[in-house]
C-alpha positions as CSV (number, residue, x, y, z in Angstrom):
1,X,0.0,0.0,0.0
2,X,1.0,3.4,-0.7
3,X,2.2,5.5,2.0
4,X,-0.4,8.5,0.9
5,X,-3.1,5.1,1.5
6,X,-2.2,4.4,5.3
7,X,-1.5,8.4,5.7
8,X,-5.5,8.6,4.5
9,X,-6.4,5.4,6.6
10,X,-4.8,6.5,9.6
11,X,-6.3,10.0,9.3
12,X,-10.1,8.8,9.2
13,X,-9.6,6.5,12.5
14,X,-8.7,9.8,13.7
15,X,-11.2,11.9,13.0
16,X,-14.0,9.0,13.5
17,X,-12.9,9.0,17.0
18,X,-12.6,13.0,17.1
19,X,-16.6,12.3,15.7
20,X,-17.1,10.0,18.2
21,X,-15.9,11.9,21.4
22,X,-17.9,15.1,19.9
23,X,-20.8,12.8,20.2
24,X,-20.0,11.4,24.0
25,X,-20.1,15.0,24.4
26,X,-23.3,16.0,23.1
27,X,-22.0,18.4,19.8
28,X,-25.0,18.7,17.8
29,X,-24.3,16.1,14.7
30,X,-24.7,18.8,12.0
31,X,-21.2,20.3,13.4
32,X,-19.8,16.7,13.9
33,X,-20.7,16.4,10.4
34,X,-19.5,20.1,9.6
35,X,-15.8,19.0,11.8
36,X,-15.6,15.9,10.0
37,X,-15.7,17.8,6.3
38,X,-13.3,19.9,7.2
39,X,-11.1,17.7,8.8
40,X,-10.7,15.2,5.8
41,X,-10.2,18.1,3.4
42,X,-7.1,18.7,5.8
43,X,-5.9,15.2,5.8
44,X,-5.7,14.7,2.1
45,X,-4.2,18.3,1.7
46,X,-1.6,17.1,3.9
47,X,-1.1,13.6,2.6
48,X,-0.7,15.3,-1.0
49,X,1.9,17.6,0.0
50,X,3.3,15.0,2.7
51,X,3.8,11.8,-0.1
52,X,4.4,14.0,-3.5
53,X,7.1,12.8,-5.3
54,X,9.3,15.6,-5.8
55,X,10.3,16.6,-9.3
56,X,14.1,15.8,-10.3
57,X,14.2,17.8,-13.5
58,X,17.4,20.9,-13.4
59,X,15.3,23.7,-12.7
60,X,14.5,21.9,-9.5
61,X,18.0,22.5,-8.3
């Protein structure tokens, strides 16, 4: 597996058990919902810029 696929995997057991403390806690599920969005939007930003292969052309140097 790629390391951008366990990055992603380990990221959503993350934020499902951010979700599910949020819920022990009583967060209305629209913003558990809204927290969630957000938060995967910032894991695969990350895991982009975190796993890109990095370009070996000249004009790189």
């Amino acid at each position: 597996m790629s390391s951008f696929g366990l990055y992603i995997i380990g990221f959503i057991i993350l934020i499902g058990g951010l979700a599910y403390a949020a819920f022990l806690l009583g967060a209305p599920p629209v913003w558990i919902g809204v927290g969630a969005i957000v938060l995967i939007g910032i894991g695969i930003i990350t895991g982009v810029s975190k796993t890109r292969q990095k370009d070996e052309t000249e004009a790189s140097e």
